[in-house]
C-alpha positions as CSV (number, residue, x, y, z in Angstrom):
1,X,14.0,-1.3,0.7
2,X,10.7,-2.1,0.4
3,X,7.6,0.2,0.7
4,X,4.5,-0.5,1.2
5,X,1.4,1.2,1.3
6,X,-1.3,0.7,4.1
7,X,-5.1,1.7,3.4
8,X,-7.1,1.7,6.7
9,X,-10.3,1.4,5.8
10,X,-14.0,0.0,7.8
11,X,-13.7,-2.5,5.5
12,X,-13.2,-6.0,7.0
13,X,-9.4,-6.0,5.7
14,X,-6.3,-4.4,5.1
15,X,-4.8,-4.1,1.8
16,X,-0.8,-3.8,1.2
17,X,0.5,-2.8,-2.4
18,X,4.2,-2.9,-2.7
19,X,6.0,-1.7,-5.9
20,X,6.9,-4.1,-8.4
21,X,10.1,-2.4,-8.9
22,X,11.1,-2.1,-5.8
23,X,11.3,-5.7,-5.6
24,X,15.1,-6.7,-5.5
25,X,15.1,-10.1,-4.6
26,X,13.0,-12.8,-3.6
27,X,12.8,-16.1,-1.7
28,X,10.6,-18.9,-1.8
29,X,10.1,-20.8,1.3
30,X,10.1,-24.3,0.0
31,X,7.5,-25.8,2.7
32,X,4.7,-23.1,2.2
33,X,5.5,-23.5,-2.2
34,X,4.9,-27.1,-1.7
35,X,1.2,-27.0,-0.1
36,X,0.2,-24.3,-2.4
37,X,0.8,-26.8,-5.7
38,X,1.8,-25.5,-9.4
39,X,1.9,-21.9,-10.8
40,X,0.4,-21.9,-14.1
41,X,2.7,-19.4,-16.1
42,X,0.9,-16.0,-16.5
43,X,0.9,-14.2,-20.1
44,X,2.9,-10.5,-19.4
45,X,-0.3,-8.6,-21.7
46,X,-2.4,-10.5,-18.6
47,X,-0.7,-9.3,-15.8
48,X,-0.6,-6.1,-17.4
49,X,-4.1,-5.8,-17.2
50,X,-5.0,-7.0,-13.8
51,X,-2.3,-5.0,-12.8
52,X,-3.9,-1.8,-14.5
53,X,-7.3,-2.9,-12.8
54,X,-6.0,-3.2,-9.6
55,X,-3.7,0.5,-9.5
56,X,-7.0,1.7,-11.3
57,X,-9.0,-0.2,-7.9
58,X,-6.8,0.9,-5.2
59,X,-6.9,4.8,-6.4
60,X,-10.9,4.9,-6.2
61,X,-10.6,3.3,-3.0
62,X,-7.8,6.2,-2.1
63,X,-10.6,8.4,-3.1
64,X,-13.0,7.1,-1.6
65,X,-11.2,7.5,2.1
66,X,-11.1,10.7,4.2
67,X,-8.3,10.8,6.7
68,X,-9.7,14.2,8.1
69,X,-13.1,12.8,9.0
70,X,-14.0,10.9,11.9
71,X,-15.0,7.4,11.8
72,X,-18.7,7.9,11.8
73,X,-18.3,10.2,9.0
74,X,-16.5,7.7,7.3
75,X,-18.8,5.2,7.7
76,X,-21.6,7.2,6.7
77,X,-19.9,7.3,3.6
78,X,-19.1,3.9,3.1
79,X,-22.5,2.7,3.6
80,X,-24.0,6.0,1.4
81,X,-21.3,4.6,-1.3
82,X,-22.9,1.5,-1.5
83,X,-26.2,2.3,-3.4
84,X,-25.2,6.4,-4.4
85,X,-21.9,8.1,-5.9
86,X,-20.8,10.2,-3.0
87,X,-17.5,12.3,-3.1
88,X,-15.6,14.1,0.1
89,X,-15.6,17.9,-0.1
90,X,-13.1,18.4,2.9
91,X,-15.1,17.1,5.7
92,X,-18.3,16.9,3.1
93,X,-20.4,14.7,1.8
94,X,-21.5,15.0,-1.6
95,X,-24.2,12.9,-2.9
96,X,-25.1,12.7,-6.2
97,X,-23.6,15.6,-6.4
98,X,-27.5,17.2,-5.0
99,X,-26.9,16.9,-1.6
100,X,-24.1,18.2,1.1
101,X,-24.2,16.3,4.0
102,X,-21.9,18.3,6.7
103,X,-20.5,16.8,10.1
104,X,-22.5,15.3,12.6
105,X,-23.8,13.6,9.5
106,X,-27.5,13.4,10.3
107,X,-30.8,14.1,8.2
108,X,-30.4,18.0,9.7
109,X,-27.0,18.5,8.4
110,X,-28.2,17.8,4.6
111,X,-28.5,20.5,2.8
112,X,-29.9,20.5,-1.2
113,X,-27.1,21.8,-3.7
114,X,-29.8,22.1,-6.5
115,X,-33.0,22.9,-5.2
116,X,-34.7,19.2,-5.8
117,X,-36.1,18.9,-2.3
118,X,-37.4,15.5,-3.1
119,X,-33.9,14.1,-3.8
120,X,-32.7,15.3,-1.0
121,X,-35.5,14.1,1.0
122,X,-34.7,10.7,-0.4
123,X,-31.5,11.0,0.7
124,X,-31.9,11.7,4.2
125,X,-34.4,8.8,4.6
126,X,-30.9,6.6,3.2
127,X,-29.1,8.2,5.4
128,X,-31.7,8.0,8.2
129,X,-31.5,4.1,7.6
130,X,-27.6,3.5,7.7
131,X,-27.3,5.7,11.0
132,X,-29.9,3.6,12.9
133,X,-27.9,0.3,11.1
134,X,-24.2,1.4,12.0
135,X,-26.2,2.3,15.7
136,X,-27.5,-0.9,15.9
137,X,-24.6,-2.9,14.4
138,X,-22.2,-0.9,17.2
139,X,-25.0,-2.0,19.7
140,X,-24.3,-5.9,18.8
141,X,-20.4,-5.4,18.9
142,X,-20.4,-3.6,22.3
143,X,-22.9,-6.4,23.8
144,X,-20.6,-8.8,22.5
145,X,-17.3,-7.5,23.9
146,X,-19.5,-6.7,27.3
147,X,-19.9,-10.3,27.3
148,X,-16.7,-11.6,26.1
149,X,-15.1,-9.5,28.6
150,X,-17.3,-10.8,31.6
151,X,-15.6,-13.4,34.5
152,X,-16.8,-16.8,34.1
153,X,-19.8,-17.2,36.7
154,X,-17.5,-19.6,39.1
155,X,-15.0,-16.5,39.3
156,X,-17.5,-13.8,39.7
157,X,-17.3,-14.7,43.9
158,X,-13.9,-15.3,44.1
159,X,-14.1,-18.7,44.5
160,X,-11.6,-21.0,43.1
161,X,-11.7,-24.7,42.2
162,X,-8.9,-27.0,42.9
């Protein structure tokens, strides 16, 4: 029985980690191995390592995701991730560990953990700049689906061609 575990992320994809030794059997669908060409043989100490790298990789991503947050908390941290070490306290933000953000998740919810007034005013201006991105970014994909979703003009009336 396989098991497989499913991140769900804003990232643009999904990742799927099942356990090598719950692997019982395998097939190889002879079509598919063709097109792909040769597989070089891969040293054990090798695969070792990339496999250390990538359980070591999908645990800070683990981290890194809230499941009690919304998405625009999420997100907020995701883009605050990018450029500063962040951590969730509960539904938190902590920012270089100076600066609680709490939910909404805007500049007045930011609070200084150490007194440095400047850092945290250098964090809200960040986090000033991602909101108005992800605003603008959600903008875009509701214009496009607006679009996408319209009739074609001939339709609009009703009319029909034959």
């Amino acid at each position: 029985r396989p098991v497989s575990l499913q991140i769900h992320t804003t990232l643009a994809h999904e990742l799927r980690v099942i356990r090598a030794d719950y692997i019982q059997s395998f097939t190889v669908n002879e079509a598919e191995s063709e097109s792909a060409g040769l597989i070089k043989p891969v040293s054990v100490k090798v695969f070792n390592i990339k496999s250390r790298k990538a359980e070591e990789s999908i645990g800070k991503l683990m981290n890194e995701l809230n499941d009690n947050a919304s998405a625009h908390g999420q997100m907020i941290f995701d883009a605050l991730n990018k450029t500063m070490p962040c951590q969730w306290d509960v539904l938190d933000i902590i920012v270089l560990d100076q600066v609680r953000i709490k939910p909404e998740y805007t500049v007045n919810d930011c609070i200084s953990l150490d007194g440095d007034e400047d850092a945290c005013a250098r964090i809200q201006k960040v986090l000033e700049g991602e909101t108005k991105r992800i605003l603008k970014n959600k903008a875009k994909k509701a214009e496009g689906a607006a679009t996408d979703d319209a009739p074609a003009a001939s339709n609009r009336r009703g009319s029909t061609t034959m």
